[in-house]
C-alpha positions as CSV (number, residue, x, y, z in Angstrom):
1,X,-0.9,-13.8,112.0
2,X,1.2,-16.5,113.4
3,X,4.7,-15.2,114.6
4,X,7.5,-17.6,114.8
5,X,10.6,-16.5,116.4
6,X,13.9,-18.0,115.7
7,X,17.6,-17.5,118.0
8,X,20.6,-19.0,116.0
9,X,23.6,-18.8,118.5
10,X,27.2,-19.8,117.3
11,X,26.8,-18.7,113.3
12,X,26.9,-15.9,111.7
13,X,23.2,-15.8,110.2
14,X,23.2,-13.7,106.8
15,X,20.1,-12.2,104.8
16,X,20.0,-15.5,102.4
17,X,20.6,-17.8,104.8
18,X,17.8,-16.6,106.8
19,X,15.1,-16.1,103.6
20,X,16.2,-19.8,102.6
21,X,15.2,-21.3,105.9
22,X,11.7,-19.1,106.3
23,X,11.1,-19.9,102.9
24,X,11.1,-23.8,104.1
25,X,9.0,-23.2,107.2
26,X,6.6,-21.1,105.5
27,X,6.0,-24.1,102.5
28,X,6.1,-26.5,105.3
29,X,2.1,-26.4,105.7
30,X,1.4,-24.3,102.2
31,X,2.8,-25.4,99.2
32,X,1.7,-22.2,97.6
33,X,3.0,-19.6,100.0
34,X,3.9,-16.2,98.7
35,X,6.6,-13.8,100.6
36,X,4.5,-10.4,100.7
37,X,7.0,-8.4,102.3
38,X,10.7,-8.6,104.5
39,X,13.0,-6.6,106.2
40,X,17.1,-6.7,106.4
41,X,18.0,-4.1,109.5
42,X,21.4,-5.5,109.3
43,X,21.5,-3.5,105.7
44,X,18.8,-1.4,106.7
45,X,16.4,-2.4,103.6
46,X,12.9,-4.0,103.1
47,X,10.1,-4.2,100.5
48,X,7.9,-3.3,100.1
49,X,9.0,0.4,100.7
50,X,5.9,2.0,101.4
51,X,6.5,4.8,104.1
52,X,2.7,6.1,103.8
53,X,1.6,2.4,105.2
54,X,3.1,3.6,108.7
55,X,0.2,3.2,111.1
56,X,1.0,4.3,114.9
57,X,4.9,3.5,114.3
58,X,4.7,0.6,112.7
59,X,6.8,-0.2,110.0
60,X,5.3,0.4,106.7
61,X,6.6,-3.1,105.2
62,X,4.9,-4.8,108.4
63,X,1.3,-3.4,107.9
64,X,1.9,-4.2,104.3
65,X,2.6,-7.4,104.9
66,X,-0.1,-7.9,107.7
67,X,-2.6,-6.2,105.2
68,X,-2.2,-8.2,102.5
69,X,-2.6,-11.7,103.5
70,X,0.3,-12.3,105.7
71,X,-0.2,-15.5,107.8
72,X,3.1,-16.0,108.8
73,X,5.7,-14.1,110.4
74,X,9.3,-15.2,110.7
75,X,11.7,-13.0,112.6
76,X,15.6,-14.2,113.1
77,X,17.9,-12.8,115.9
78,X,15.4,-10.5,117.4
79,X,13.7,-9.0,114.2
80,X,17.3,-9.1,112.5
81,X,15.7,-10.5,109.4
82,X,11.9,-10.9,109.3
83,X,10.1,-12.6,106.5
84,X,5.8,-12.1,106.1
85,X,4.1,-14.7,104.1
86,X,1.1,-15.5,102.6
């Protein structure tokens, strides 16, 4: 899976502000892309929420993501926000 890391100094990034600009990376290169799973820690939420996909401490929404055709992986801030595509 490709990982792309992104650092936004000087604004305060929110949840919809981030998904808006992974959502134009990830249809950069695939017009068809499909967001397979995310994760908020800033409101402590994701999706899926599968806890029995935990595999050695890994998130559950991670290895869903990664399991299910995720190509992409867009984290914000340090895994703030992170967005798996398709």
């Amino acid at each position: 899976m490709e990982r792309v890391d992104i650092t936004i100094n000087g604004y305060a990034m929110d949840f919809d502000t981030a998904r808006q600009i992974a959502a134009l990376l990830a249809s950069r290169d695939n017009e068809y892309t499909t967001l397979v799973a995310w994760n908020d820690r800033e409101r402590n939420i994701h999706s899926p929420q599968c806890l029995k996909c935990e595999i050695k401490g890994e998130p559950g929404w991670e290895v869903y993501g990664r399991n299910h055709d995720g190509r992409l992986r867009i984290s914000f801030n340090d895994d703030l926000f992170v967005f798996i595509y398709s």
